[in-house]
LUMLO-876165 format. One line per field, with one value per residue: x, y, z of N, C-alpha, C, O, CB in turn; residue in three letters; chain; residue number from 0. Coordinates in steps of 0.02 Angstrom, whole numbers, plus 50000, padded with zeros to 5 digits. Glycine has a CB too. Layout:
BEGIN
n_X <- X,...
n_Y <- Y,...
n_Z <- Z,...
ca_X <- X,...
ca_Y <- Y,...
ca_Z <- Z,...
c_X <- X,...
c_Y <- Y,...
c_Z <- Z,...
o_X <- X,...
o_Y <- Y,...
o_Z <- Z,...
cb_X <- X,...
cb_Y <- Y,...
cb_Z <- Z,...
resn <- ALA,...
chain <- A,...
resi <- NUM,...
//
This chain:
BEGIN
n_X <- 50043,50034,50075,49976,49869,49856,49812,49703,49649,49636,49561,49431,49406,49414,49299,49196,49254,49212,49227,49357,49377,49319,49428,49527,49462,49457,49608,49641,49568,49607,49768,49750,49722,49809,49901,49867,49862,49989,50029,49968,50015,50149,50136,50093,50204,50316,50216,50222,50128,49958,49836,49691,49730,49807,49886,50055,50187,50192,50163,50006,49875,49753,49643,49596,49666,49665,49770,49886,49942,50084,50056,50055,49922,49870,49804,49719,49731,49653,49717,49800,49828,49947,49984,50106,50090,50136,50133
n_Y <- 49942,50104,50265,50365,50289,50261,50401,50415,50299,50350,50469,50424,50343,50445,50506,50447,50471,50585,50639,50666,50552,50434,50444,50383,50253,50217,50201,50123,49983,49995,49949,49834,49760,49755,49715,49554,49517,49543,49435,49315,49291,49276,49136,49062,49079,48981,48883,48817,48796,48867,48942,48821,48724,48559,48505,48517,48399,48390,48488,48576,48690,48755,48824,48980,49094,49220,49327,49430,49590,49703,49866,50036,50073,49944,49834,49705,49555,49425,49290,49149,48992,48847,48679,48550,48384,48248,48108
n_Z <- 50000,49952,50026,49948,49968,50075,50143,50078,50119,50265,50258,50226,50338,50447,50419,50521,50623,50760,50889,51023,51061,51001,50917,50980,51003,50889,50868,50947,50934,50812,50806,50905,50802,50711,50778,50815,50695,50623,50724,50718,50574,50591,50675,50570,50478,50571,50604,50470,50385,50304,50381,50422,50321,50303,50427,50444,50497,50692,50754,50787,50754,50893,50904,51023,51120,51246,51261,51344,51288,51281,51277,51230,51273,51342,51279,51251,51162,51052,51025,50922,50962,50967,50975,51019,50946,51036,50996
ca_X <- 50000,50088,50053,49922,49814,49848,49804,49644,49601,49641,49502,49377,49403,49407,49221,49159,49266,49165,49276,49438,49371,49311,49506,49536,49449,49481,49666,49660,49545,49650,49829,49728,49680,49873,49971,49853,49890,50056,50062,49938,50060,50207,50113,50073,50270,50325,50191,50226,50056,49905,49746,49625,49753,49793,49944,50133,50210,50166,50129,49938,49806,49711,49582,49617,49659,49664,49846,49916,50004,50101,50059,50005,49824,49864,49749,49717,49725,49653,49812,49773,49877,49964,50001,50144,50091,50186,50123
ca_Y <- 50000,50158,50344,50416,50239,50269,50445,50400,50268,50379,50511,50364,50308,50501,50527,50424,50484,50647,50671,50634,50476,50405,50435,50344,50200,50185,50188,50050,49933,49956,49938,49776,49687,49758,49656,49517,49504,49483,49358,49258,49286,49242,49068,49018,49040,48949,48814,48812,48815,48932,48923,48788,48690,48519,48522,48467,48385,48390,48556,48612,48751,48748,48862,49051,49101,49280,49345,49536,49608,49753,49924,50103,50053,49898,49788,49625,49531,49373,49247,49078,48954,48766,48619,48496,48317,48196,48048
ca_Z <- 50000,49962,50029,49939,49958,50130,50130,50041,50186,50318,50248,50244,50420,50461,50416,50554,50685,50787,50951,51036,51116,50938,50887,51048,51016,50824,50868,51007,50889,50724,50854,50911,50728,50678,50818,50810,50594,50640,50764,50669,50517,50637,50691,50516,50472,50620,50585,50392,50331,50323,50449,50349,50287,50348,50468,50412,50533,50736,50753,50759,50759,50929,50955,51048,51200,51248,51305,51364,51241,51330,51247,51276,51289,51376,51257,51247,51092,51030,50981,50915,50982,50947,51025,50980,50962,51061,50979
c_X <- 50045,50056,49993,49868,49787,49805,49724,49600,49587,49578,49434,49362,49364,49323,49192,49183,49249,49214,49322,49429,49340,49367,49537,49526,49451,49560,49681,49625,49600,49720,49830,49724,49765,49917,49938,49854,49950,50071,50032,50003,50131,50211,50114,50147,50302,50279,50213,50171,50008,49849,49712,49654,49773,49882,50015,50179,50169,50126,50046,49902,49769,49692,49625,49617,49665,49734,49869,49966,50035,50102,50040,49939,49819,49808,49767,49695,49725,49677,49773,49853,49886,49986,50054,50142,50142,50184,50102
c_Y <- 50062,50231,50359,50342,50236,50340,50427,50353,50304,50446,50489,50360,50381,50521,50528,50448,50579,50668,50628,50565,50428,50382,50383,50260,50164,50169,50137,49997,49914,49929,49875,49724,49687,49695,49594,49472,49481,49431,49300,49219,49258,49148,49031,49020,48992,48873,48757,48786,48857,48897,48879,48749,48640,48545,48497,48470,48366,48434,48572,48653,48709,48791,48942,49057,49188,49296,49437,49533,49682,49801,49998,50094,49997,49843,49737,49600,49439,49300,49158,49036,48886,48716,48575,48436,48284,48112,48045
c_Z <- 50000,49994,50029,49966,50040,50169,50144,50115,50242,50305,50242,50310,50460,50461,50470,50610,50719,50847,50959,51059,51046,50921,50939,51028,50940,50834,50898,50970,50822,50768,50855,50855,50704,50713,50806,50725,50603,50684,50744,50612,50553,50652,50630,50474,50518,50612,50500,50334,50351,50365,50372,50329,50300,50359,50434,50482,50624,50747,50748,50794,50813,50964,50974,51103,51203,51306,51324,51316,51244,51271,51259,51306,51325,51356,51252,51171,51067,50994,50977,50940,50968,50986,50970,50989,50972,51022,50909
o_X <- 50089,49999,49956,49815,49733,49771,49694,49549,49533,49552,49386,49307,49311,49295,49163,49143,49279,49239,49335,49476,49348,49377,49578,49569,49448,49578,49730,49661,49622,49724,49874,49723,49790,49950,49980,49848,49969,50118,50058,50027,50159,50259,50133,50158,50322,50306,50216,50171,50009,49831,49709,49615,49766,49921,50014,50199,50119,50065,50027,49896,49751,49705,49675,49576,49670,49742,49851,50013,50009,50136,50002,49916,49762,49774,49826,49651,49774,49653,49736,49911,49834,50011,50050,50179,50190,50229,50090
o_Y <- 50069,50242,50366,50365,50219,50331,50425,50366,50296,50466,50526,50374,50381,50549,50578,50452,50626,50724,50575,50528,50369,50322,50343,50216,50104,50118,50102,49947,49862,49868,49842,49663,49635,49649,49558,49412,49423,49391,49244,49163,49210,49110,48973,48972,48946,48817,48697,48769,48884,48839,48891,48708,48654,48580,48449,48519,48331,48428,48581,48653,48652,48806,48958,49031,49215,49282,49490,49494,49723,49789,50009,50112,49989,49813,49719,49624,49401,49270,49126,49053,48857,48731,48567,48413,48283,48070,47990
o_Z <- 50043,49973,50078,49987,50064,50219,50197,50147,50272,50357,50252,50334,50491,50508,50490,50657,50694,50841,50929,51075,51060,50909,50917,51034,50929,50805,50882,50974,50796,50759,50829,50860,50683,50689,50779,50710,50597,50681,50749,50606,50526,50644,50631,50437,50482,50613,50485,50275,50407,50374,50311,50304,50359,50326,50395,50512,50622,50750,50690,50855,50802,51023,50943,51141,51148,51365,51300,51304,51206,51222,51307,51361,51348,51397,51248,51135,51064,50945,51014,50934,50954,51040,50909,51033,50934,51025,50883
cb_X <- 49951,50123,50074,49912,49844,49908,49837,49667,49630,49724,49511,49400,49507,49452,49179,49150,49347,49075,49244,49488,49293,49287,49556,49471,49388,49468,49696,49620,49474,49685,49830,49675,49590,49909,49991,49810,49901,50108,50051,49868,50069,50192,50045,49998,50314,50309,50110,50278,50011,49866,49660,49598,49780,49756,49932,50192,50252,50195,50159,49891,49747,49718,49564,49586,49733,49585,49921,49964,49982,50171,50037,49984,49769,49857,49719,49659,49791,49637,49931,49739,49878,50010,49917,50200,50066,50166,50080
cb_Y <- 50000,50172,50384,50464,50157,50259,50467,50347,50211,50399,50541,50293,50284,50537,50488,50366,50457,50624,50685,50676,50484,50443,50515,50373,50199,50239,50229,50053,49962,50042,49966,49785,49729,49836,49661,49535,49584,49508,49351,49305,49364,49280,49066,49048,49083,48996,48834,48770,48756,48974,49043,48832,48708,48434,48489,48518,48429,48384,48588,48571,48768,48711,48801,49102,49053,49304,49312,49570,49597,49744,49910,50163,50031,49924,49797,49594,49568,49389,49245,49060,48959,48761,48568,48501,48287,48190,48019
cb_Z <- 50062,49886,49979,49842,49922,50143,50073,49956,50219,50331,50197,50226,50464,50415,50378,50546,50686,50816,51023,51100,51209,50890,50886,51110,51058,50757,50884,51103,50863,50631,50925,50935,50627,50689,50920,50845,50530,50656,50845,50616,50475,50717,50721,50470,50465,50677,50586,50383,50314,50249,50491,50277,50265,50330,50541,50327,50516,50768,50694,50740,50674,50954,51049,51032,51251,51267,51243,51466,51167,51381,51208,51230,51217,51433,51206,51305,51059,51022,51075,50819,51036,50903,51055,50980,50926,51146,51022
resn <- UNK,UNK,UNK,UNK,UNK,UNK,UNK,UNK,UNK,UNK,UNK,UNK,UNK,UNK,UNK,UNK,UNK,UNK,UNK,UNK,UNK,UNK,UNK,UNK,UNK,UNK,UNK,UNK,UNK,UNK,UNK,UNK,UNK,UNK,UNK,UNK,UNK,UNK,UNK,UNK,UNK,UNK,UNK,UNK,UNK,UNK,UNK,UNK,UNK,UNK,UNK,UNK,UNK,UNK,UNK,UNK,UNK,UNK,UNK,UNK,UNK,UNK,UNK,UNK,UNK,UNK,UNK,UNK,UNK,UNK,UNK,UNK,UNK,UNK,UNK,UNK,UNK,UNK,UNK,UNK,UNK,UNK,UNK,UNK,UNK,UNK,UNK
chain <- A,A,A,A,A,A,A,A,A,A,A,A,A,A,A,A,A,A,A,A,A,A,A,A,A,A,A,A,A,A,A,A,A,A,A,A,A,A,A,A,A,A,A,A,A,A,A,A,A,A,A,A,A,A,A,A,A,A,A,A,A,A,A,A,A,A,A,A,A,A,A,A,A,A,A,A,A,A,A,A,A,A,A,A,A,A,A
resi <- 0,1,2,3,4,5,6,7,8,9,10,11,12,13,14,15,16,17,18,19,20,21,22,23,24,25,26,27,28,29,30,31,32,33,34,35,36,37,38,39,40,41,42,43,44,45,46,47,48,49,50,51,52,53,54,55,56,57,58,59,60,61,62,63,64,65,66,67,68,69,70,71,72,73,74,75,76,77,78,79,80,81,82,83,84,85,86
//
């Protein structure tokens, strides 16, 4: 995504937001979906396949747990997590 596309989104989003506590709570939601994209994207290199797909190796997709993920806002963010079969 370059600049202006960004630009362009950011005058979208902008519409909806009316006071400082709107900006507030759009910033701590998008913050939230951002860290949680990458650690998804983190898990599914580390596993070496995508969500949906069948597993390779021990390694597998189980379910979500909800973890602290230390930040200004102190939010919490939805992390899927794996288990490594023993057997």
């Amino acid at each position: 995504m370059n600049e202006k596309q960004l630009h362009a989104l950011a005058a979208e989003f902008a519409k909806n937001l009316k006071t400082p506590e709107d900006l507030n709570q759009f910033s701590r939601m998008l913050k939230k979906i951002t860290v949680e994209a990458a650690l998804n994207g983190e898990l599914t290199d580390h596993l070496g396949y995508e969500k949906y797909q069948p597993r390779k190796g021990k390694n597998a997709r189980n379910g979500y747990t909800s973890k602290t993920v230390i930040c200004d806002e102190g939010e919490q963010a939805s992390l899927e997590h794996f288990y490594e079969k023993t057997s």
